[in-house]
C-alpha positions in Angstrom: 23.5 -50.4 -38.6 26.0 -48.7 -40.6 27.4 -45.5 -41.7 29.5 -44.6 -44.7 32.9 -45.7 -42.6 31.4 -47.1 -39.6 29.7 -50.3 -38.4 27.4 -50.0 -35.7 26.7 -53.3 -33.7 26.4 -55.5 -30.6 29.4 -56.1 -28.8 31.2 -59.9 -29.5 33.7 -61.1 -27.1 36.7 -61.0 -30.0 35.4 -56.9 -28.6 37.0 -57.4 -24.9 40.7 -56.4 -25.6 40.0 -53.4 -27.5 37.1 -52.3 -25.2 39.3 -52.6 -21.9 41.9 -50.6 -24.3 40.0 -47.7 -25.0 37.8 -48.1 -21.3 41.1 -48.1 -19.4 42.5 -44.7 -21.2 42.6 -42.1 -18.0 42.3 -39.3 -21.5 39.1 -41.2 -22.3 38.0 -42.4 -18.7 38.3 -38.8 -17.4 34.9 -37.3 -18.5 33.3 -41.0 -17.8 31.5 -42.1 -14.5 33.2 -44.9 -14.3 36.5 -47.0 -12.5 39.2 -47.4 -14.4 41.6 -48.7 -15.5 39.0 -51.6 -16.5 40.4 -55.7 -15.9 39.7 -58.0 -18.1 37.7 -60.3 -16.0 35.0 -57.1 -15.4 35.6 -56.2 -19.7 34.5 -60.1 -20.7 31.2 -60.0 -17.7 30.4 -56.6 -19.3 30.7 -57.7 -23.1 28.6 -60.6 -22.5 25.7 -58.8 -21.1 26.1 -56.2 -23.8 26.2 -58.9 -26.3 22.8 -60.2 -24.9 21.3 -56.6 -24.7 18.3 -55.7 -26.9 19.1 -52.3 -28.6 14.9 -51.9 -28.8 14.2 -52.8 -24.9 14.1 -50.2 -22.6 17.3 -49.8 -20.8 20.9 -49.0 -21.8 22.1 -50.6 -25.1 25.4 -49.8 -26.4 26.4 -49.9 -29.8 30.3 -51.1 -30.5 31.6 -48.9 -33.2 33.3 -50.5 -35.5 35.3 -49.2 -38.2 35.0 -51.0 -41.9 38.3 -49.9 -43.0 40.0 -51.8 -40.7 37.7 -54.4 -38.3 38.4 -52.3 -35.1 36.3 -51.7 -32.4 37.0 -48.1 -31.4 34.2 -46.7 -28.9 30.8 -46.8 -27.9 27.1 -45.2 -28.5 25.2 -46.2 -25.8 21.4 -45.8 -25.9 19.0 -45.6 -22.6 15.6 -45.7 -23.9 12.5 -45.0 -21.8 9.5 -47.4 -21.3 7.6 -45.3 -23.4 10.0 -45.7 -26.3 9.4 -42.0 -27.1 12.7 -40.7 -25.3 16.6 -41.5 -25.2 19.2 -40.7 -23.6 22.8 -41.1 -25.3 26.3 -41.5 -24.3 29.7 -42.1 -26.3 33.2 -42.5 -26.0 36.0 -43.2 -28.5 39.2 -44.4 -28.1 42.1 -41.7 -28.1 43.6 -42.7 -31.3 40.5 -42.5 -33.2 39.2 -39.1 -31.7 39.3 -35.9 -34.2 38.5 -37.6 -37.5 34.9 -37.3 -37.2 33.7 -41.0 -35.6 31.6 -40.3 -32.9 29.6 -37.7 -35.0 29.1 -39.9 -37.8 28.3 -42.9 -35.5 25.7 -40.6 -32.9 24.7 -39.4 -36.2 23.5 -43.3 -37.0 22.1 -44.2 -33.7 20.0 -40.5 -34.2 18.9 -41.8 -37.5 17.9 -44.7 -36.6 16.0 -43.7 -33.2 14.5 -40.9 -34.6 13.4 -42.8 -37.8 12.1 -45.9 -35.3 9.4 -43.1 -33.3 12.0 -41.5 -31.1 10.3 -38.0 -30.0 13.4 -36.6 -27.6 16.9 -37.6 -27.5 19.0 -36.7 -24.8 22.4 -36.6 -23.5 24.6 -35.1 -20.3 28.6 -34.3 -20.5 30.6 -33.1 -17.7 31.0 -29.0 -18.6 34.9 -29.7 -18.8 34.3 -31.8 -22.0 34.2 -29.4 -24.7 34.9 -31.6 -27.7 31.9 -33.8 -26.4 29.7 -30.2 -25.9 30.5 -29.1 -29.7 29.4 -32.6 -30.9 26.1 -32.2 -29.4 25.6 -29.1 -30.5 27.2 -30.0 -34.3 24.2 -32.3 -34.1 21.6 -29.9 -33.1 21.3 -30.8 -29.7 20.3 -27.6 -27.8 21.7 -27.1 -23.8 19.1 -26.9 -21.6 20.5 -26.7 -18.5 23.1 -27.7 -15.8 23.2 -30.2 -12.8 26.0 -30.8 -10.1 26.1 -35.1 -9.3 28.3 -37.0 -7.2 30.3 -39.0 -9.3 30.8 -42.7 -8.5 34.6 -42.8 -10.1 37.0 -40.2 -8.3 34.1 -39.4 -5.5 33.7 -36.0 -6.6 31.2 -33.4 -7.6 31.4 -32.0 -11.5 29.1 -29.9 -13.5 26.9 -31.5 -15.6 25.3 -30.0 -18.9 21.9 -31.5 -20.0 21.0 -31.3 -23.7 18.0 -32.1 -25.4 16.8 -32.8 -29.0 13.2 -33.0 -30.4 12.7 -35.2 -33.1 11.3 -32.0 -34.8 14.4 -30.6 -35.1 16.5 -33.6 -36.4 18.0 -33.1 -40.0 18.1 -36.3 -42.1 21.9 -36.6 -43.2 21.6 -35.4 -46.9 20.1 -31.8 -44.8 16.7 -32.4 -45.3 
């Protein structure tokens, strides 16, 4: 899938340096539920699986972003879809270097597209309430807050504040604003 400067695909194993890169960043890992810094060992087991993953299956799929300019791999959109194939929940994360220039909302843009194009009825997504940039994406995008949750996070064993956002397929603008 792709986006005016971004290429949205399955993860390859020439992926596994920059993805432990950009997983092992404590600025990027800080808002993420998981361990880090990430080895490489755990980076190539995780790739391959990805690589294998069905981005239609139910499940998490996550998309490498890639961008054109220059062949880099610079973050993640990962997709959990429900059995039903009706809802979605999202994630993302984008290495350091690449954040403020508008990548992650152009490539969630392209995952919404194509979700909400494929029969998609509900996307969702959750970001720990410290996370403002993350917060003004989703709501950039039209996602609406609907709520927050305290979890126990697996990576630093601590409880955080969770904001829950949701966006019917109702509400979804194609790109061009229609």
């Amino acid at each position: 899938m792709d986006t005016p400067r971004l290429r949205l695909r399955h993860f390859t194993p020439a992926d596994v340096e920059a993805f432990v890169a950009y997983r092992s960043d404590p600025e990027v890992a800080r808002y993420q539920d998981w361990e880090f810094p990430l080895s490489l060992e755990s980076a190539r087991r995780l790739v391959r699986a990805y690589s294998r993953s069905d981005p239609g299956a139910p499940g998490w799929f996550p998309y490498a972003i890639e961008v054109k300019a220059d062949g880099c791999v610079v973050g993640d959109v990962a997709v959990h879809r429900r059995r039903s194939g009706e809802e979605a929940e999202l994630g993302f994360s984008l290495a350091r270097d690449r954040q403020g220039q508008g990548y992650a909302t152009e490539a969630v843009r392209g995952v919404l597209d194509t979700l909400f194009a494929g029969g998609l009825r509900t996307a969702a997504a959750e970001c720990d309430v410290r996370n403002e940039r993350s917060v003004r994406l989703l709501k950039r995008l039209g996602f609406t807050c609907t709520g927050q949750r305290t979890v126990f996070a697996r990576a630093g064993r601590k409880r955080i504040g969770m904001l829950v956002f949701a966006l019917p397929a109702e509400r979804w603008k194609a790109p061009d604003g229609q």
